[in-house]
TORKOL-229615 format. One line per 3 residues: number of its first residue (from 1); their letters; for each residue x, y, z of C-alpha. Coordinates in steps of 0.1 Angstrom, whole numbers, plus 2048, in hexadecimal, padded with zeros to 3 digits. Each point is the difference from the previous one (the first is absolute). Layout:
! residues N
NUM = a = X/Y/Z | ... .
This chain:
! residues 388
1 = xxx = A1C/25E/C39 | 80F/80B/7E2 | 7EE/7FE/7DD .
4 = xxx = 814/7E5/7F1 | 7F9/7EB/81F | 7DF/808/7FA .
7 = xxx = 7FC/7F5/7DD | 815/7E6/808 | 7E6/7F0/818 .
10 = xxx = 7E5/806/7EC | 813/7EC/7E4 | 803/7E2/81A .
13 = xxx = 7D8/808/807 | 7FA/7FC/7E0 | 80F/7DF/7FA .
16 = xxx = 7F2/7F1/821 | 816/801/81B | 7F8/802/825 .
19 = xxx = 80E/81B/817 | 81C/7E0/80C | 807/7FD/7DC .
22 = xxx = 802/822/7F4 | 819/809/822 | 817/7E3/7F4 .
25 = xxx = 7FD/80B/7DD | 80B/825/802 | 81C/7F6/818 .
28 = xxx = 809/7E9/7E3 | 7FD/815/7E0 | 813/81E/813 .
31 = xxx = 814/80F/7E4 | 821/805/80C | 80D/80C/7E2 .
34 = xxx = 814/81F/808 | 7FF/81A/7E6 | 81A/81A/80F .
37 = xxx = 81B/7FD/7E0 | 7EA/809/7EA | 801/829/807 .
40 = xxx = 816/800/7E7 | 808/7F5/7DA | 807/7DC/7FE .
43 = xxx = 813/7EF/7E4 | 7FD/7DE/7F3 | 810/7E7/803 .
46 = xxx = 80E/80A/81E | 825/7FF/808 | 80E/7DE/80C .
49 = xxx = 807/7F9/826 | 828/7FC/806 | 7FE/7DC/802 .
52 = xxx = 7FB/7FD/7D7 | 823/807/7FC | 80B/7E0/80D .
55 = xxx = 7E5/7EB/7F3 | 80B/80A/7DF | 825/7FB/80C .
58 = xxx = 7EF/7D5/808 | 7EC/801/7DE | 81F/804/7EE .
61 = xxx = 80C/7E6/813 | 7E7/7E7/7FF | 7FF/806/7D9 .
64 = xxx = 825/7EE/803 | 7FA/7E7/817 | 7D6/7FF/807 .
67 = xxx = 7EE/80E/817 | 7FF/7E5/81B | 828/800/802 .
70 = xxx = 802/826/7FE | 7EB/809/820 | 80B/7DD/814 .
73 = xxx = 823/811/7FD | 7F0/823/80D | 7E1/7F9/816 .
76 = xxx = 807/7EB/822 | 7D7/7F3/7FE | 80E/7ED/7E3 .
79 = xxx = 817/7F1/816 | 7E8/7E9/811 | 7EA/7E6/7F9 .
82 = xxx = 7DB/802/80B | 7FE/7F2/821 | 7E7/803/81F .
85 = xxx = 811/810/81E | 821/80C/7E9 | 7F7/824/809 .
88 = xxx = 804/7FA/824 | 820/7F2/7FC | 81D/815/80A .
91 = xxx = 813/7FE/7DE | 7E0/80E/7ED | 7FC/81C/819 .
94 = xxx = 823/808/7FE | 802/802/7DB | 7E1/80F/7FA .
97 = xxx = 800/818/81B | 825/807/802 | 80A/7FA/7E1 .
100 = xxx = 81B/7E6/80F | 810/7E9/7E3 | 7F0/7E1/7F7 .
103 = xxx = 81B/7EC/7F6 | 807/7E7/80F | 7E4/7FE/817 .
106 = xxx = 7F0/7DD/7FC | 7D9/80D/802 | 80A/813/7DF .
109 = xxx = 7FD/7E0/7E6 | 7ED/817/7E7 | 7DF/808/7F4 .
112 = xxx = 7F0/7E6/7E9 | 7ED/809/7E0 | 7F1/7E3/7EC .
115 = xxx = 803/817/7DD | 820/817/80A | 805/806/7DE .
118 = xxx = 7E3/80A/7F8 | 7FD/81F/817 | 803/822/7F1 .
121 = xxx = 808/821/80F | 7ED/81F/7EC | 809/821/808 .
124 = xxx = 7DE/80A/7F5 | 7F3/828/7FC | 7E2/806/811 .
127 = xxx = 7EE/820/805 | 80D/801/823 | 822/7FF/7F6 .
130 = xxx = 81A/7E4/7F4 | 7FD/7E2/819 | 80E/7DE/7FF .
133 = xxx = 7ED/7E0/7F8 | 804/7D9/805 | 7EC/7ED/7E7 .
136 = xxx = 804/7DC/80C | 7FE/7DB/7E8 | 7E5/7F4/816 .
139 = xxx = 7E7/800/81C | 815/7EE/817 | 81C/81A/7FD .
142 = xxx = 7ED/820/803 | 7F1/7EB/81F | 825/7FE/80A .
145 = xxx = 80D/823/7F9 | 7E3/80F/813 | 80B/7EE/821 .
148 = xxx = 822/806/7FC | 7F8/826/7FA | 7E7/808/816 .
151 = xxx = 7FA/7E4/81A | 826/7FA/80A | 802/7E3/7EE .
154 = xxx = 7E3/7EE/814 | 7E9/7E7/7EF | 7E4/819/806 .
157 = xxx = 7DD/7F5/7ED | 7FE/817/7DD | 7DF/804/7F7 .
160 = xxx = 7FA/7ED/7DE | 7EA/822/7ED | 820/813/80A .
163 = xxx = 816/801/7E1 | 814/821/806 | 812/80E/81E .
166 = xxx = 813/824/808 | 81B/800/818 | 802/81B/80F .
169 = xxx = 819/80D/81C | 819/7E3/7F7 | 821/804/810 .
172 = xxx = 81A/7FD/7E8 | 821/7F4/80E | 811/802/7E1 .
175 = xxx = 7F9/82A/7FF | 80E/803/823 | 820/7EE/7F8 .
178 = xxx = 807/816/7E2 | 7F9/81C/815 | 817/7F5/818 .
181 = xxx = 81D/7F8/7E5 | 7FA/824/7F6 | 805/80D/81E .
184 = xxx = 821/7EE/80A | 80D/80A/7E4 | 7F9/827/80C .
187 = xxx = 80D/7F9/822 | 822/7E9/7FA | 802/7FF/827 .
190 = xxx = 7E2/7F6/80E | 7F6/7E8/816 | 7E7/7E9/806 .
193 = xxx = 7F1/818/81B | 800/81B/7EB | 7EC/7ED/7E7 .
196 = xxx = 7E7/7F7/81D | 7FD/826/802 | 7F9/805/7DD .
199 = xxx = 7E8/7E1/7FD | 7EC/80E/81A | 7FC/821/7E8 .
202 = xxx = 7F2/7ED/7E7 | 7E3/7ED/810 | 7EA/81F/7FD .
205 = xxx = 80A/806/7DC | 7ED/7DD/7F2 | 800/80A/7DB .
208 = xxx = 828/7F5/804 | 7F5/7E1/807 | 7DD/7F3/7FC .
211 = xxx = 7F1/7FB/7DD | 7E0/7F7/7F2 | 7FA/7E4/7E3 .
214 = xxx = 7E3/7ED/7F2 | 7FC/7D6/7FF | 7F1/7F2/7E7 .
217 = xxx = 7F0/7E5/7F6 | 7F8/7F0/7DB | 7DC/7F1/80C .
220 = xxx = 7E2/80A/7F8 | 7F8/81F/80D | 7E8/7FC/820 .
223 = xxx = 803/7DA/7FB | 7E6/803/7E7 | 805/7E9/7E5 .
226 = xxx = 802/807/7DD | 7DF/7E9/7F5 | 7EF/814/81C .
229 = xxx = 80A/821/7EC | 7F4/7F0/7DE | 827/806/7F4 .
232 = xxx = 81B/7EC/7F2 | 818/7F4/81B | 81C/814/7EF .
235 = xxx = 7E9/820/7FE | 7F4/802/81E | 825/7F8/813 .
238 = xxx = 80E/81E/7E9 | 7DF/814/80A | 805/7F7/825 .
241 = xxx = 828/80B/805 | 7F7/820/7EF | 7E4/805/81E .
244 = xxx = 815/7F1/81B | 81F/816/7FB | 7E5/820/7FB .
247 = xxx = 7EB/7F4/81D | 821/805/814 | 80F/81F/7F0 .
250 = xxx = 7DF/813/80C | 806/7F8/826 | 821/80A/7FC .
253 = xxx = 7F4/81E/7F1 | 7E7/806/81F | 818/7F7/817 .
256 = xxx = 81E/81B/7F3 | 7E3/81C/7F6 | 7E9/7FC/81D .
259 = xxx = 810/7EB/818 | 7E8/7E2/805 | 7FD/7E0/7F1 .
262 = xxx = 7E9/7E8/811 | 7EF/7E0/7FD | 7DF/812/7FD .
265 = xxx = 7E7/7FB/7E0 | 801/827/7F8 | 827/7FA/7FA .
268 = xxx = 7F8/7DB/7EC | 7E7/815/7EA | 817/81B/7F7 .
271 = xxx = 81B/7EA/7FA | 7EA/7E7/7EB | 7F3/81B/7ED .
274 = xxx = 81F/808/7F6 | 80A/7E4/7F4 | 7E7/7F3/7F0 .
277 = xxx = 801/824/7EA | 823/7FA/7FB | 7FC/7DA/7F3 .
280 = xxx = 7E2/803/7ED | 7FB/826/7F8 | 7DC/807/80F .
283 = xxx = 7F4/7F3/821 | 7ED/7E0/809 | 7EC/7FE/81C .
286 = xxx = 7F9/7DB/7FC | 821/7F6/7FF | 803/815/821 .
289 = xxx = 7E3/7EF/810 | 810/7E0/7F7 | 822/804/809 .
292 = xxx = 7EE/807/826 | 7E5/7E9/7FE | 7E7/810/7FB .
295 = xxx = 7F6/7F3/7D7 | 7E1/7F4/80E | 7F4/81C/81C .
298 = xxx = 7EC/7FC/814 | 813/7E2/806 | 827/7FF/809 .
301 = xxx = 819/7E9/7F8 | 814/7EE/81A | 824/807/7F7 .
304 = xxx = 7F8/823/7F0 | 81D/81B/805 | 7E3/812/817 .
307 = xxx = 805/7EC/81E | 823/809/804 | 7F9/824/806 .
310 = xxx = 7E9/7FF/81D | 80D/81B/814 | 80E/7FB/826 .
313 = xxx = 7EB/7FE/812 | 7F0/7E6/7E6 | 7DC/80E/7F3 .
316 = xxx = 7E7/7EA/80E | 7E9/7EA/7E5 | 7E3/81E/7FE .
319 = xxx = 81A/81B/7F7 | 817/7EB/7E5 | 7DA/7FA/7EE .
322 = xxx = 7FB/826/800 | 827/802/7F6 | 7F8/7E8/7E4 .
325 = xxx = 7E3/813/7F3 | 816/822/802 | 81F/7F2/7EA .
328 = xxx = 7E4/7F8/7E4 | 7F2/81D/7FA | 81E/812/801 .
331 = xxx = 80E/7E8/7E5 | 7E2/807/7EC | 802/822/802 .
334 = xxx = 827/803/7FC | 7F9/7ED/7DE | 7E7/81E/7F6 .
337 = xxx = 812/816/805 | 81C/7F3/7F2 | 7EB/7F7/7DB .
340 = xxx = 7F4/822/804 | 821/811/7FF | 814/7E9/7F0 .
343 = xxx = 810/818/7E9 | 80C/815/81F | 80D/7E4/810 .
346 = xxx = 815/7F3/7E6 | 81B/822/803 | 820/7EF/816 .
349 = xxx = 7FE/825/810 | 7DD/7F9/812 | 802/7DD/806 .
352 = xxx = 815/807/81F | 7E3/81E/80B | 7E6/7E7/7F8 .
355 = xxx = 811/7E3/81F | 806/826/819 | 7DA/804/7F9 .
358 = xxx = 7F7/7DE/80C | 816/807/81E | 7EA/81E/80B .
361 = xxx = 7E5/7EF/802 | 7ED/7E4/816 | 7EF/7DF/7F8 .
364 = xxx = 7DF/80E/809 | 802/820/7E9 | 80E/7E7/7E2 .
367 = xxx = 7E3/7EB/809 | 7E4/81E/803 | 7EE/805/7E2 .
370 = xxx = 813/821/7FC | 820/7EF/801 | 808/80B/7DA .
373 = xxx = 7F8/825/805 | 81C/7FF/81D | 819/7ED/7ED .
376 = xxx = 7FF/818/7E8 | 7FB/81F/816 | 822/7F5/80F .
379 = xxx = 810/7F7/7E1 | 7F7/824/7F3 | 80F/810/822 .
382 = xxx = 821/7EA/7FB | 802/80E/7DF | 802/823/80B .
385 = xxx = 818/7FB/81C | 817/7E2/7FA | 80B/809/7D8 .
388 = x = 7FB/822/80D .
């Protein structure tokens, strides 16, 4: 057993849990986090993937005619309505999978906003790189724009505490039929099988033609409302987009740095942190706590952000308690550390070493009572190598 595991299990010990409990809890808080790009130099903000280019192509667009007309006219999801069963259908497999025309195919009667004009595409820089976001009028639309994005247009249940969404992975029809333009106009002869031939080429290559964006809504952030912050309704919904979008940007920069982004509380905390920070300036661990229901630990709130990060297998009742008490103490201590080096943390240049930090790290070490020694052991380490 290695020492980490080690000091891992004595963490969970120390906190209470059973020999069950601690098994289900180091499976759990695994950090998958892999470090492997970071041998070398790394500049921030890091260059945009190839699908910015045409998001900024449909920004300038929906700056003409809004948002909502400029990607109904470019993404075949905003083609149809929300409807139980539509993905089975063969017209939605078909134009979603085959990138076949939608027009005149009668399932294709549009997607339905309740505030289209209100939704705004942001091409927003993040320390991950430019990436595209969809800041939506209301909750029902964000509700909307989540199925049609990521659940195939199904009515699929979104949980009320979410506010935010990446999409990650999204095929984007639209890319492929530009690339295809550009290519007929290379080979004036071809033919349809030749174009078979070259489609097939670039399936592998799916930075052609998937893309990654953000949805977001304009509620309060965690469905925590504004009275429950002590903040004025305007405040706090300023306060909560400026978490939301940051909350996001950090899984997107853990996904494209480390390749992982997971419903896991070691991810929520890291991605919290930040944007609390970025809101507010310094960190809060109460607003943390509350934002996942835990404002009144020992006790947890039915409906925090917690429950919906369970793990899969789900953690049985004994481990989520032990989970619960783990995610405080690392708040608390996050917030220590972060009063105690404020003045560090404020430099744009070690902000972004500050979130790689986190990501070295597991919840039991950022729960031990050494947990601020190893943050800043790491961040030291980071400082030598990465702005080497």
């Amino acid at each position: 057993m290695s020492n980490q595991q080690e000091f891992r299990r004595s963490v969970l010990a120390f906190y209470g849990a059973s020999a069950s409990q601690a098994e289900e809890l180091l499976a759990y808080n695994q950090n998958l986090f892999s470090h492997k790009c970071l041998k070398h130099a790394v500049k921030f903000p890091l260059v945009p993937e190839a699908h910015i280019t045409v998001w900024e192509e449909y920004a300038v667009a929906a700056r003409v005619i809004g948002a909502f007309e400029a990607l109904k006219q470019r993404l075949v999801q905003f083609r149809f309505p929300i409807l139980e069963g539509i993905s089975q259908t063969e017209a939605y497999r078909f134009a979603t999978r085959k990138g076949v025309s939608v027009d005149n195919i009668p399932e294709a009667t549009g997607l339905i906003l309740t505030l289209p004009e209100k939704l705004q595409l942001i091409i927003h820089q993040s320390l991950a790189g430019t990436i595209p976001v969809l800041l939506t009028g209301n909750r029902e639309d964000f509700v909307t724009l989540v199925q049609a994005l990521t659940m195939q247009n199904e009515p699929k249940l979104v949980p009320a505490s979410m506010g935010a969404c990446m999409v990650a992975g999204f095929n984007n029809w639209d890319r492929i039929r530009r690339d295809r333009q550009q290519w007929s106009a290379r080979n004036n002869n071809y033919s349809e099988t030749s174009w078979g031939a070259e489609f097939r080429n670039i399936i592998p290559q799916k930075t052609l033609y998937q893309d990654r964006l953000i949805i977001l809504s304009d509620s309060p952030y965690s469905n925590v409302s504004a009275e429950d912050m002590g903040l004025e309704e305007l405040e706090w919904q300023r306060l909560s987009l400026t978490i939301r979008l940051e909350h996001e940007c950090t899984h997107y920069f853990t996904r494209r740095l480390f390749g992982s982004m997971r419903n896991n509380m070691l991810d929520e905390l890291i991605a919290d942190y930040r944007g609390i920070v970025a809101a507010t300036g310094y960190y809060r661990a109460d607003w943390f706590l509350r934002f996942v229901g835990l404002e009144s630990f020992p006790n947890y709130r039915e409906g925090g952000r917690m429950q919906n990060y369970l793990g899969q297998p789900p953690l049985c009742n004994g481990a989520f308690k032990i989970l619960q008490a783990l995610v405080k103490a690392t708040a608390e201590n996050l917030q220590r550390f972060h009063t105690d080096h404020a003045s560090e943390l404020r430099d744009i240049n070690i902000q972004p070493l500050m979130l790689i930090a986190l990501t070295h790290l597991t919840l039991e070490e950022l729960a031990s009572k050494s947990a601020n020694f190893r943050i800043q052991q790491t961040l030291e380490e980071l400082q030598k190598t990465i702005s080497a």
